[in-house]
Structures are given as structure tokens and as C-alpha cells.
N, C-alpha and C positions, 0 to 999 in steps of 0.2 A: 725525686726529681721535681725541681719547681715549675708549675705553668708557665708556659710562654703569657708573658705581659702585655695587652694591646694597647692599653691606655697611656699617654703622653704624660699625663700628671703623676700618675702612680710608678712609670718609670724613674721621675723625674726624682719621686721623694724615695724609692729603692735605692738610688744611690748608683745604677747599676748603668752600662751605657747605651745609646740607642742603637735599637738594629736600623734605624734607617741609612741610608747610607748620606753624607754630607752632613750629619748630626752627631750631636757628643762633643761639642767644643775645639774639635777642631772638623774647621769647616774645609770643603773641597780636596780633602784630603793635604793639606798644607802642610808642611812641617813646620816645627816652633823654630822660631830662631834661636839659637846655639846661645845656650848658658841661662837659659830663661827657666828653666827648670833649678837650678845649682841657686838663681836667688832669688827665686820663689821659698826654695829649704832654706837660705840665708834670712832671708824676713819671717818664714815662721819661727826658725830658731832663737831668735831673737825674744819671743816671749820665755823662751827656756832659762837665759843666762840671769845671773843676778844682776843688782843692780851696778853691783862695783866692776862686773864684766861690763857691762853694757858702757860705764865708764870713762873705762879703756879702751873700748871698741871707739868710743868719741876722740877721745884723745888720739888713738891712731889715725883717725879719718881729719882730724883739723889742728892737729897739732897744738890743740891748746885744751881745756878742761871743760865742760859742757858749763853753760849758764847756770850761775847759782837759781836756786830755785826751783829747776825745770822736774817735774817730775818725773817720776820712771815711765809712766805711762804718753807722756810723749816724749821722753828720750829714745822709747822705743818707734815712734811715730815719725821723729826724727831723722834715725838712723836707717830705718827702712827706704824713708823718701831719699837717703841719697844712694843708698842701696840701686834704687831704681831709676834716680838718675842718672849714674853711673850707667846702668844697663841701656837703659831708652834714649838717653841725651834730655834736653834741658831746653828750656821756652828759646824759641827763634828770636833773632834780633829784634825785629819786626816788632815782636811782642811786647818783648823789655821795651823798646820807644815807645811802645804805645801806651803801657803801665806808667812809665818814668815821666811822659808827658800830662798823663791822666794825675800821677800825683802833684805834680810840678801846679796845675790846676787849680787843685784841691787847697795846698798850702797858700794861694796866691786868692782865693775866695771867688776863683772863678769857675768858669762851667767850661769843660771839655767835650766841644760838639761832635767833633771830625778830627781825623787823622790832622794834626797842628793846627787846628781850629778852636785856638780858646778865647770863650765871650767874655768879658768882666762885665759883675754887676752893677746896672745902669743902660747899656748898649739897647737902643731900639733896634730893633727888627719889624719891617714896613715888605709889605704883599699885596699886589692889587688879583684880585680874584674874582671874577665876574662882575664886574662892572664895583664893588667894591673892595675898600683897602683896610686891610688888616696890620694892625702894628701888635707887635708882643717886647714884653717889658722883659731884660734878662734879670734875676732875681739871684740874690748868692745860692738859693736852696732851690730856682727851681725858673718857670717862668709865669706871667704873668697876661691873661690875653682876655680883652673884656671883665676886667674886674673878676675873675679867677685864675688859680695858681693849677699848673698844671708841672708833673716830675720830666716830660720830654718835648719836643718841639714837635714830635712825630704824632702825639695826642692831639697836639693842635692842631697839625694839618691835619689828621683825618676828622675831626669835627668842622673845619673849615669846608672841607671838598667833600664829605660824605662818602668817600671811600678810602683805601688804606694809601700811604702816601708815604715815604721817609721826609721827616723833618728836618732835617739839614737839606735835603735834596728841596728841599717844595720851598723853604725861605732860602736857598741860591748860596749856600752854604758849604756845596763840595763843586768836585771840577767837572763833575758830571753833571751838574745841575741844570743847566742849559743843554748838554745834547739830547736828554732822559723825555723831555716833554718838549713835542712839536708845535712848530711855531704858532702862537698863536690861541695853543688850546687853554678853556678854563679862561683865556684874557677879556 
């Protein structure tokens, strides 16, 4: 008979599961949600098939032949991710806009500050800040403040105020910008 195990670590690499109680992966006693097990075996089984199954398996799922090129090793990487997105569901709308506006951005050689807040390069940006005014220069790659380049607006304000600050928020940049900081303070 094997010693009972008191160490956390050595549990951990036995393989075996915790006696504590609320430990072991599933916590609070929860149960999984239903099928989460069925493709979990789907996504491992996956490294099992060949490559002309795995194929096929594309083919079923898009109705067309996987991308010339694509190796087995992310065909299988592939297949899996929709595996699980199938299971879990797939990025909130919210998100897609805020990708689609971020690339939207990108292509257009501007900067994506906020939620539909994009700067093009050139835009000053002016802040009066104890008793002086700060401008920052919008940059395609970044910005500009005091003859240094900095990658976020939020680096600037916290070098400007000496403590932590959001950057959009502190250059008046979102719709909270004005309720967030009372009247007055910092002016």
C-alpha cells in the first residue's frame, strides 16, 4: 500500500488527485458542462488521424479543402480551435468591432486610441497640467512628447502626473474623461 502524500507538489507530479476537498480541477464541486469531456477526446484524437483523415475532417467542417500549404500540424491546430468553438461559442460582437475597428486603423496608418477613437498621424494633442501645457505629437508608430517617442498615450500621462493615469482618459480622449477627475484637480 502506498503512503498517504502530504505534499502539494508531489501530488501534483503523481498524477493522482487531491484529497483536499474543492481541489483537483474541478472546483466547488461543479460539474463540467455537458460534452466538454466528448471534445476534449475529439481534440486529442485528432493527433491520432492521418493526415488525409484530418483532411476530410476540414472538408466536412467548411465545405471546401483546407489552404494549400497548411501543415498537418496546424491543420490539426485548426480543427481543434473550431472544435472548441463550436463548444464554447466565438468572440462577442463587441469584440469583432473592436478588432475590425483596430484593423480598420492600422490599414489607414492611424492609431486606435478608444473604442472609435482613431488619431491619424499629425493630430496634436494639448493638456494644461499644473500651471503647464503639454502637447503630444500623434506619430504613425507611436507618439511624440517632448522630443521623445513613446508606444502609449497612457506612458505619457503617467510621466506627466507622476502617478498611474489612462491615456486617453488624462488627454480627454473617452466619455469618461471629464466625470473620472474632479473639477479642477491637477489644473
Amino acid at each position: 500500500m502506498k503512503p498517504t502524500i502530504h505534499d502539494a507538489s508531489a501530488r501534483q507530479h503523481s498524477g493522482g488527485p487531491s484529497p483536499a476537498p474543492g481541489r483537483g480541477g474541478n472546483r466547488i464541486g461543479r460539474a463540467r458542462k455537458p460534452g466538454l469531456d466528448e471534445i476534449e477526446a475529439e481534440v486529442a484524437g485528432l493527433l491520432d488521424r492521418s493526415t488525409q483523415e484530418l483532411r476530410l475532417a476540414w472538408r466536412q467542417l467548411h465545405r471546401t479543402g483546407p489552404p494549400l500549404g497548411l501543415s498537418r500540424d496546424l491543420l490539426i491546430r485548426a480543427l481543434a480551435y473550431d472544435l472548441q468553438l463550436r463548444t464554447h461559442g466565438g468572440a462577442s460582437a463587441t469584440l469583432r468591432r473592436r478588432l475590425q475597428s483596430l484593423a480598420e486603423a492600422s490599414e489607414k496608418g492611424a492609431l486606435a486610441v478608444d473604442r472609435g477613437i482613431v488619431l491619424k498621424a499629425g493630430t496634436t494633442l494639448v493638456r494644461q497640467w499644473r500651471g503647464h501645457t503639454h502637447t503630444v505629437l500623434v506619430r504613425k508608430d507611436g507618439f511624440e512628447h517632448e522630443g521623445q517617442r513613446y508606444r502609449s498615450l497612457t506612458v505619457i500621462a503617467e510621466r506627466i502626473t507622476g502617478t498611474h493615469w489612462s491615456g486617453p482618459r488624462f488627454f480627454g480622449l473617452t466619455n469618461n474623461a471629464r466625470a473620472s477627475s474632479p473639477a479642477g484637480a491637477g489644473q
